[in-house]
N, C-alpha and C positions, 0 to 999 in steps of 0.2 A: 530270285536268282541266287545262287549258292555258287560260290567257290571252291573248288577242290581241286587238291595238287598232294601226289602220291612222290616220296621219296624213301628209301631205304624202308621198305613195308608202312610208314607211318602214314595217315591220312588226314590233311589239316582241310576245314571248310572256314569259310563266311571269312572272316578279319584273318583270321593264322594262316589262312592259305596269302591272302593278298600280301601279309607281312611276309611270308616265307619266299613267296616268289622277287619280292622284291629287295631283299637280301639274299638274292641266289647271284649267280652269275649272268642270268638272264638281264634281272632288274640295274646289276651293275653296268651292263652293257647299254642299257637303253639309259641309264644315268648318265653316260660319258657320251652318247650319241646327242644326247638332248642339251647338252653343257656344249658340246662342240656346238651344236648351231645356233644355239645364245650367243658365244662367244664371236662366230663367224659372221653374225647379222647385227654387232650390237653398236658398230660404228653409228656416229654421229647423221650421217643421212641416211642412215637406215633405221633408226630407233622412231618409231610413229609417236604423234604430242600427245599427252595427254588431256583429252575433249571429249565432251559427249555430243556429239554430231553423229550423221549419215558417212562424211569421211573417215574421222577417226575412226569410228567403228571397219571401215573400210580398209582402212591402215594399217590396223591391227591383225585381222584377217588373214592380208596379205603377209606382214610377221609372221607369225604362227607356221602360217604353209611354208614360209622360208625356212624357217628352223626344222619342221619336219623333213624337208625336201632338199638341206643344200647338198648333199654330195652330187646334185644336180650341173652345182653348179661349179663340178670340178669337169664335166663334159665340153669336150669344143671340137664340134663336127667336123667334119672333113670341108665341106661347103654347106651354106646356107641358101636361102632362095635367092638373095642377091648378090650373091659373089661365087663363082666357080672356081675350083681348084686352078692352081698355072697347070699351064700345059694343055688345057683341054680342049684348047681350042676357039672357046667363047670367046 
């Protein structure tokens, strides 16, 4: 698999594409998205133990997906399955 990424006529493959994109604005952006969800999940009962288990393994996992996924967790539905909005009548 070869890398390539075209800018200003120039054509970088394999490592100088990877470097180039990653010093673009693209790579700075997924730097700062990736720092925020380190930063967002790193509290104390959120940080998984280090073990090597079926859980940890487990633990981390769920890490991981947390950092890729938290602006997830700036969402808060209108109602849930357990709770209906006021007013509705329920």
């Amino acid at each position: 698999m070869s890398w390539k990424a075209t800018s200003g006529g120039n054509t970088y493959s394999g490592a100088a594409a990877y470097l180039r994109l990653l010093f673009s604005w693209i790579g700075l952006f997924i730097a700062i998205y990736i720092l925020i969800g380190v930063f967002f999940n790193t509290s104390p009962p959120h940080l998984p133990k280090a073990a090597f288990n079926l859980a940890a393994v487990h633990s981390w996992v769920q890490y991981l997906i947390s950092i890729f996924f938290w602006p997830l967790s700036l969402w808060h539905p209108l109602f849930s399955v357990a709770q209906w909005p006021a007013g509705s009548g329920h």
